[in-house]
N, C-alpha and C positions, 0 to 999 in steps of 0.2 A: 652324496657329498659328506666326509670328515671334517671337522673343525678341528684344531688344534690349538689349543691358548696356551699364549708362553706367561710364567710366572718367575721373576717377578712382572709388573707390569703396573700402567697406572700409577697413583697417586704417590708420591714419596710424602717424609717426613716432612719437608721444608716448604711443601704446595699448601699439606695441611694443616702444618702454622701459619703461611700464609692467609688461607682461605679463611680460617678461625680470628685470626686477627681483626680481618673487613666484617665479619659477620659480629662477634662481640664489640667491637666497636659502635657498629651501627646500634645495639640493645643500649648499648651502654650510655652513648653520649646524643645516641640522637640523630635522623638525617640532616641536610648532606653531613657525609664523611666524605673525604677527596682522598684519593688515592694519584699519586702520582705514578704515570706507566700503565701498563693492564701487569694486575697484581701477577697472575700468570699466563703464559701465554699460550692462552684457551679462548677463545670467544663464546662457546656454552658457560664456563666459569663469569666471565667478564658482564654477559649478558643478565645471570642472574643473581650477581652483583648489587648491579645497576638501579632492578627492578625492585631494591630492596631498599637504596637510598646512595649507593655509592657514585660519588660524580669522578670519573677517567679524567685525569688531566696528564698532560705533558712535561709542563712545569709549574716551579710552585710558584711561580705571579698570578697565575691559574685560580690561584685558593684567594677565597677577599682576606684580609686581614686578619689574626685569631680565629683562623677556623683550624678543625681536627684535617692534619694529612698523615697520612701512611705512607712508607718507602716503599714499592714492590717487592718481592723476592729476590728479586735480580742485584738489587743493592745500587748506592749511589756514590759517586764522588764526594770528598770535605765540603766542595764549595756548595753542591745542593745543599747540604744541611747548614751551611752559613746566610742563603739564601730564605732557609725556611727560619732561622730564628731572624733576619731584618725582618722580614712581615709579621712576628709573633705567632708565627704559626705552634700549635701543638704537634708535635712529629709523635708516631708511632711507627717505630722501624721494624717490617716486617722480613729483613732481609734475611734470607737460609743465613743457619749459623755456619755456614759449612763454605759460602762465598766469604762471611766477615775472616773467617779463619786467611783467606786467602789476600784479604785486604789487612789482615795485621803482617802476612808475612813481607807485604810488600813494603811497609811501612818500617818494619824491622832490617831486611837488605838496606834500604835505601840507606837508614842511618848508618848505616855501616858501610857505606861506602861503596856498594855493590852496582850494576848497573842491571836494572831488572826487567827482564823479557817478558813478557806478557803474552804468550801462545794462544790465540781464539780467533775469533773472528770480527774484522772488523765492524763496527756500528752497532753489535750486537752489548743493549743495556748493560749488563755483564762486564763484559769486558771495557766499557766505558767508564763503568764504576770502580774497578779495578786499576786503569792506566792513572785515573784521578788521582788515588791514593797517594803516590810520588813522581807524580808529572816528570820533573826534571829529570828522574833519575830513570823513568819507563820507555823502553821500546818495543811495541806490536811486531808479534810474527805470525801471520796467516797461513804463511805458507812452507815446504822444505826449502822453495824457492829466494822465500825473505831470509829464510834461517842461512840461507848461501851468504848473505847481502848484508847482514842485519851491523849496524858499527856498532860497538862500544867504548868505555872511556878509559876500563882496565880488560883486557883479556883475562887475566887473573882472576879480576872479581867479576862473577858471572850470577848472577840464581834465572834458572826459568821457573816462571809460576804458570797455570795452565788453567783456561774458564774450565767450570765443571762438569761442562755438559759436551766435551769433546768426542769423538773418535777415538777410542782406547790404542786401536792399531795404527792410523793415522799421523796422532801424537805421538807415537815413539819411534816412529819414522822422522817426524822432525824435531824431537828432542838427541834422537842416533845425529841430525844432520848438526846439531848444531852444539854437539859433545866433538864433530870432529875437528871444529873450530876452536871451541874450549874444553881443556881436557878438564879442565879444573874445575869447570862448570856444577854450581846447585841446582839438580835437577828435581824439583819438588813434584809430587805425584797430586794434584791438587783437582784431579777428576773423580766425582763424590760416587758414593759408595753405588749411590739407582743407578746415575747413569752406569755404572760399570757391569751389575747386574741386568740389567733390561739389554744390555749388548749382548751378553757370553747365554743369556738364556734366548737370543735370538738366531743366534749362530746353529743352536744346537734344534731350537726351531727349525732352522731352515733344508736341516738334513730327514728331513720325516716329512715335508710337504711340498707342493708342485705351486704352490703361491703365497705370498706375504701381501697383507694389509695390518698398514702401521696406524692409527684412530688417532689424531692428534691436530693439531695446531702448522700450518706451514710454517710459521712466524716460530714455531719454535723449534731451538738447537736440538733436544735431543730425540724428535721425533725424527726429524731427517737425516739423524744421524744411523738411529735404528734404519729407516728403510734402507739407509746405503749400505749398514754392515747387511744384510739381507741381501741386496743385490751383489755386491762381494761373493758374499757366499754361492753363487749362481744361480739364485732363483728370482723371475719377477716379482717386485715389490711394488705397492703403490702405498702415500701418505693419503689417507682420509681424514676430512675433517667428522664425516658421521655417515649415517646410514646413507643419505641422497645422492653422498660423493661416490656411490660407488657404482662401477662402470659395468654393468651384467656381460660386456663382451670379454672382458678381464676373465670372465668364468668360464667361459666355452672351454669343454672338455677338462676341464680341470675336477680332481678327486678329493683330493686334499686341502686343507686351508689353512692356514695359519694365521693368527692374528695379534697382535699384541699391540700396545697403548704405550704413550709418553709419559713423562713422570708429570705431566700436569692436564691429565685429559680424567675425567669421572670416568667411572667404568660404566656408568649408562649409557653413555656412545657403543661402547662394547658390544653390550646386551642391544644394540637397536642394530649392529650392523649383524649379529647373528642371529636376529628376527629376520633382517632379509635373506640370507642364505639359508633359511630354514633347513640345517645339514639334519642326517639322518644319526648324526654323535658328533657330541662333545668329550672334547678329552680337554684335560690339564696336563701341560711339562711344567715342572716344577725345577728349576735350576738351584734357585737361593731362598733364604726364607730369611724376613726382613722384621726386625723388631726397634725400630731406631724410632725416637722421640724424642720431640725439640720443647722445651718449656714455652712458654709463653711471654711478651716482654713484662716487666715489673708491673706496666700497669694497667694490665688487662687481668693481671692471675687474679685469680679466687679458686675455693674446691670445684667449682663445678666447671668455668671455662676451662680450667688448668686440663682436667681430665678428660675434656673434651679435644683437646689437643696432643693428649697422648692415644691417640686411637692406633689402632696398627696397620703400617702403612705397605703399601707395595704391589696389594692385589692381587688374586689369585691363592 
């Protein structure tokens, strides 16, 4: 058996300001730290979190009064953070800067008058934190189907903003559907930089091997999104959460392998799921090469956290 790793792969810039955030935190001020959400959605991440002193909650009633919480990556609506200063909560927002970028822009249409589409998927944190930004002026589109359906208040004034961790080809199938509606439409490109590399190096995956294994979180968008552009591509895919998930009849007769991770899985799952296929080589595809770093919020930075958070991100 061949392995083949796709690169990029693994951990983006905004998991590992994430992750850097819960873990300085914790040195810094002490356990519990509460985290509101699972900071990413990984459950090896989440589990050794945990074990370190971070308490998961849902919401911030969750936290007793003046305790330390953290926003997850995924990012929140206004009224969470009005919510965590009633209780006096200390907030550390560890939210990608790359989502905030996507909650200024909505915040920017709406004042202006626009009626702003919101392209993702429903229930998905993300996207809840983003519709938040300007309620009144926001409408959700799941699907080409909503994009058929979708009202607004001016045809004229349009912007779509899109969650990050989309479907690259997907979404311009329904940003095509709903340019045919509005021609005038602001079609902002707001699917971040991993996901878009962790797709176009899966593709090119997918023509060099007889099967795909994506290592990742179900619960999360861009690991399902990777095995779908995989299955697109014509070859079986399956989502793993780690080595145990995998199905030895998946292998029968198969040569070839492929492998690649979500932007918030460790590459340790990796290395344990190519312990069990113990292939006879390892290769690397190499698609994109990823140097992006996110600072740290104001009041975690110091030399040492600071640098600790620009590590280089993408794997592979």
């Amino acid at each position: 058996m061949q392995v083949l790793l796709s690169a990029p792969r693994g951990f983006c810039a905004g998991v590992v300001r994430a992750i850097d955030i819960v873990e300085i935190a914790l040195r810094r001020f002490g356990a519990p730290v509460y985290v509101r959400h699972e900071i990413v959605h990984n459950r090896h991440v989440v589990e050794s979190l945990r074990k370190k002193g971070a308490v998961f909650i849902e919401e911030t009633d969750e936290a007793p009064p003046g305790a330390t919480i953290i926003f997850s990556a995924h990012g929140v609506a206004p009224e969470v953070w009005r919510a965590a200063e009633e209780r006096n909560l200390t907030v550390i927002d560890a939210t990608c800067p790359l989502v905030t970028k996507v909650h200024v822009e909505s915040q920017k249409y709406a004042r202006e008058g626009y009626s702003v589409i919101v392209v993702g998927h429903e229930g998905h944190p993300e996207v809840i934190g983003t519709l938040g930004q300007s309620p009144d002026a926001s409408r959700l589109v799941d699907s080409r189907d909503d994009a058929g359906t979708v009202a607004v208040a001016d045809p004229e004034r349009v912007v779509a903003l899109t969650q990050t961790t989309l479907s690259v080809d997907d979404t311009q199938e329904v940003i095509g559907s709903l340019r045919e509606r509005f021609p005038n439409i602001v079609a902002r490109n707001d699917i971040c930089y991993a996901t878009t590399n962790r797709q176009e190096a899966v593709k090119e995956l997918a023509k060099r091997v007889d099967l795909a294994l994506v290592v990742g979180a179900r619960n999360s968008s861009n690991c399902n999104r990777l095995r779908e552009v995989a299955e697109q591509a014509g070859i079986p895919a399956y989502l793993v959460d780690d080595a145990d998930a995998v199905d030895p009849e998946w292998l029968d007769g198969v040569e070839r392998v492929g492998i690649t991770s979500g932007a918030s899985t460790p590459e340790s799952l990796v290395e344990g799921v190519i312990d069990l296929l113990r292939p006879d080589s390892v290769e690397t595809l190499t698609v994109a090469e990823e140097d992006v770093t996110f600072v740290l919020p104001k009041a975690l930075r110091n030399d040492e956290s600071e640098s600790r958070a620009r590590r280089p991100a993408g794997g592979g």
